[in-house]
Residue, then its C-alpha position, 0 to 999 in steps of 0.5 A: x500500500x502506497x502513502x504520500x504521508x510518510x508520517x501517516x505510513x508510519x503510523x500504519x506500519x505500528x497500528x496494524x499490529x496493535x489494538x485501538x487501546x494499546x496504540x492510543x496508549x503508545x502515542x499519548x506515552x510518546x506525546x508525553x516522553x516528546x517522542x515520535x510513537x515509531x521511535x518509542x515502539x523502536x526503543x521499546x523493541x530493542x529495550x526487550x531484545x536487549x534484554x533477552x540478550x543479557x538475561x537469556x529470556x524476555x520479561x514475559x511469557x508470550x504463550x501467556x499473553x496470547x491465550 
Protein backbone atom coordinates (compact mmCIF):
# COMPACT_ATOMS: atom_id res chain seq x y z
CA UNK A 1 0.00 0.00 0.00
CA UNK A 2 1.36 3.18 -1.03
CA UNK A 3 1.20 6.53 1.01
CA UNK A 4 2.25 10.14 0.07
CA UNK A 5 2.26 10.92 4.06
CA UNK A 6 5.48 9.44 5.10
CA UNK A 7 4.09 10.17 8.77
CA UNK A 8 0.55 8.68 8.02
CA UNK A 9 2.89 5.12 6.68
CA UNK A 10 4.38 5.07 9.55
CA UNK A 11 1.78 5.07 11.80
CA UNK A 12 0.04 2.40 9.75
CA UNK A 13 3.06 0.07 9.74
CA UNK A 14 2.74 0.41 14.29
CA UNK A 15 -1.03 0.37 14.20
CA UNK A 16 -1.76 -2.52 12.46
CA UNK A 17 -0.45 -4.53 14.88
CA UNK A 18 -1.84 -3.17 17.86
CA UNK A 19 -5.45 -2.65 19.09
CA UNK A 20 -7.01 0.69 19.18
CA UNK A 21 -6.34 0.92 23.15
CA UNK A 22 -2.61 -0.15 23.03
CA UNK A 23 -1.98 2.01 20.18
CA UNK A 24 -3.55 5.06 21.78
CA UNK A 25 -1.71 4.47 24.84
CA UNK A 26 1.96 4.19 22.51
CA UNK A 27 1.00 7.75 21.03
CA UNK A 28 -0.19 9.50 24.40
CA UNK A 29 3.09 7.98 26.38
CA UNK A 30 5.26 9.29 23.27
CA UNK A 31 3.41 12.73 23.42
CA UNK A 32 4.49 12.75 26.88
CA UNK A 33 8.41 11.36 26.51
CA UNK A 34 8.43 14.18 23.17
CA UNK A 35 8.78 11.37 21.16
CA UNK A 36 7.55 10.06 17.97
CA UNK A 37 5.40 6.51 18.81
CA UNK A 38 7.55 4.96 15.95
CA UNK A 39 10.76 5.64 17.99
CA UNK A 40 9.26 4.66 21.21
CA UNK A 41 7.98 1.42 19.87
CA UNK A 42 11.78 1.08 18.15
CA UNK A 43 13.34 1.80 21.70
CA UNK A 44 10.68 -0.35 23.46
CA UNK A 45 11.65 -3.45 20.64
CA UNK A 46 15.03 -3.24 21.34
CA UNK A 47 14.87 -2.43 25.34
CA UNK A 48 13.24 -6.19 25.30
CA UNK A 49 15.85 -7.99 22.90
CA UNK A 50 18.36 -6.35 24.96
CA UNK A 51 17.10 -7.88 27.48
CA UNK A 52 16.68 -11.10 26.26
CA UNK A 53 20.46 -10.61 25.22
CA UNK A 54 21.62 -10.01 28.92
CA UNK A 55 19.20 -12.31 30.95
CA UNK A 56 18.85 -15.07 28.12
CA UNK A 57 14.76 -14.56 28.32
CA UNK A 58 12.29 -11.52 27.55
CA UNK A 59 10.40 -10.36 30.82
CA UNK A 60 7.49 -12.08 29.91
CA UNK A 61 5.65 -15.14 28.60
CA UNK A 62 4.19 -14.72 25.09
CA UNK A 63 2.29 -18.00 25.12
CA UNK A 64 0.65 -16.50 28.41
CA UNK A 65 -0.27 -13.40 26.91
CA UNK A 66 -1.78 -14.90 23.64
CA UNK A 67 -4.37 -17.34 25.37
Amino acid sequence: MAYDDKAHRHEHQVKVRLDDEVFQELKDVARDMKLQHSVLSREIIEAALEFRRTLGELPFELEKRRA
